[in-house]
N, C-alpha and C positions, 0 to 999 in steps of 0.2 A: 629383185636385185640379186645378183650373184655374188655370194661372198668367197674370196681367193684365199684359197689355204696356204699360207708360208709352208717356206719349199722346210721340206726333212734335212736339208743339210743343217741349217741355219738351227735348226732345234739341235741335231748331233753336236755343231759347234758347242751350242750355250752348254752343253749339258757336259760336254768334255773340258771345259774349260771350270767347270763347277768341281767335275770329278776333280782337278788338278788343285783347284784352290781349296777343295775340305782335307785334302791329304796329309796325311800326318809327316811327310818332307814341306819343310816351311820354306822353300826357298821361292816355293809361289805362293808370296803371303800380301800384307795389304800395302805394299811399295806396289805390285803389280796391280791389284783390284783398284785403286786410287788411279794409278793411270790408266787400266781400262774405264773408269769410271770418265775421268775426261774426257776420253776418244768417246764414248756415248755422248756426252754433252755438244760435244762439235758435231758429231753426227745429227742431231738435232738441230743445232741452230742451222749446220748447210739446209737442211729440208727445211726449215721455217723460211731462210733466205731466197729459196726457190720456191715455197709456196706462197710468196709476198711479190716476187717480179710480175710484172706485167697488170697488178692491179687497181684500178681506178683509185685517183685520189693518194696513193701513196709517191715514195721515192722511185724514181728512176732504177729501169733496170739495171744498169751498171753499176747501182749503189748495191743491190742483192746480189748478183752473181761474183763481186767483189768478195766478198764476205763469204760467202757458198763455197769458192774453192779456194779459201784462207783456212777456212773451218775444217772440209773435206783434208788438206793438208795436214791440220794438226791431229785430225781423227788419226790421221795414218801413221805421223809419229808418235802418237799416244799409243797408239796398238804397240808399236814396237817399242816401245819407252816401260812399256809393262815386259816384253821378252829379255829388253837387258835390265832390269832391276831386277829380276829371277837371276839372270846370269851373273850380276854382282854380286850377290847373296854367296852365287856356289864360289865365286872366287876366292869370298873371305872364309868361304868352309876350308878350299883347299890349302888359301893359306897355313890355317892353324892345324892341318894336318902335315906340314910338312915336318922332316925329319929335327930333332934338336939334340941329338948323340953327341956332337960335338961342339965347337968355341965357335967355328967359322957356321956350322948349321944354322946355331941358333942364330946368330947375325942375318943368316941370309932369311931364315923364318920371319924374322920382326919386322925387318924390311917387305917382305911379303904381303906382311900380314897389315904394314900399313898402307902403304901403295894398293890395295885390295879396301880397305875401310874407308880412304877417299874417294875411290871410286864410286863403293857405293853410296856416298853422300854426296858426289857429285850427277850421279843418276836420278833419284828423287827428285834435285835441286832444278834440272833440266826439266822436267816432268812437271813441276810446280809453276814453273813459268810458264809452259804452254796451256797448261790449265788456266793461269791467270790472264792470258792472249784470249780463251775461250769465251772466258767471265766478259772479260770489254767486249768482243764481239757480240755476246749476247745481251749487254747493254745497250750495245748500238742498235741491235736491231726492235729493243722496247720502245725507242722512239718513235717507229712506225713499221709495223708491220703489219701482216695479214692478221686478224685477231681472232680467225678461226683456229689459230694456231698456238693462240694464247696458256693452255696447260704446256704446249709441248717445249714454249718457248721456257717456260716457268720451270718442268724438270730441266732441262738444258743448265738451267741458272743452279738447281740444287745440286745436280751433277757436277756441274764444272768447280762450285764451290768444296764441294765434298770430296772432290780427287785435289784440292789443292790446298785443304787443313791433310789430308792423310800423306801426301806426298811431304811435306811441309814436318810432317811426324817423323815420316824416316830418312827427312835429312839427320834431324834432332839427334834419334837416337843413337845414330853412329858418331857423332861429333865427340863424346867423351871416349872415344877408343885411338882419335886422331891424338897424336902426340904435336906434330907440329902448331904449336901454339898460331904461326900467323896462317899455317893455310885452315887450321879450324876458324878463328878471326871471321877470314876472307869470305870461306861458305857462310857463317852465321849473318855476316852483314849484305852477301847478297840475297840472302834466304829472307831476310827483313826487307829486303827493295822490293821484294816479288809480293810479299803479302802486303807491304803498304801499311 
């Protein structure tokens, strides 16, 4: 039997993506890893869902390929849900770097620098619900699947959960820098509908 070597990109990717998350600039820190971590999980369950079509004794194929590119979908906004949670981070840097010399500065600073900290708690918040879309999909598919596939279904479930307590953390942590008492309110009570 011939064993195929994963291609050298895919290794450069992990490895640059690693370089970027141990770096001592935090602004790819665990909002990002949390949603990659999802996008791993849906990548999962799509291949579990595809390697459950077509075989004996289970669900119909339209019930798998349904779920495959519901899954594959969210893989791909979880990929990107980790690139803007890095870019919300730098927004609320540059907020608090902008000028405060004067009356009207500092005004336009705090405004900034709040419109920037909702952001970033509404970026996590998006991210935790697709991770939670991921979880029920990978529930659905423990009802019957292929069971050769059974660890892989099983990380998929640790993944999805694991990016959806961490994403879930950095809605948290920005919510005391929100001054607007109902739109903090508003994140925290959708933040409670997503985790259930």
């Amino acid at each position: 039997m011939k064993v195929q070597k994963r291609s050298l990109p895919m290794q450069e990717n992990i490895n640059a993506f690693m370089r970027v998350l141990d770096a001592t600039d935090n602004s790819t820190g665990g909002g990002t890893a949390s949603s990659v971590a999802g996008a791993m999980a849906a990548g999962l369950a799509a291949m579990v869902a595809r390697l459950s079509m077509d075989k004996t004794g289970l669900a119909p194929r339209e019930y798998y390929q349904t779920i495959a590119e519901e899954a594959e979908t969210l893989s791909a906004e979880l990929f990107n849900g980790g690139r803007e949670d890095a870019a919300a981070f730098d927004r609320v840097t540059e907020a608090y770097k902008m000028p405060r010399d004067t009356s009207a500065a500092k005004d336009l600073r705090v405004q900034a620098i709040q419109k920037a900290m909702k952001h970033a708690a509404e970026v996590p918040l998006s991210n935790a619900g697709r991770c939670r879309r991921v979880l029920e999909l990978c529930r659905s598919l423990e009802k019957s699947f292929n069971t050769n596939a059974a660890s892989d279904l099983e990380c998929a479930m640790y993944l999805a959960t694991a990016g959806l307590k961490g994403c879930a953390a950095n809605v948290r942590i920005n919510l005391p820098y929100i001054k607007d008492e109902s739109a903090c309110k508003d994140i925290e009570e959708r933040l409670e509908s997503i985790i259930g």
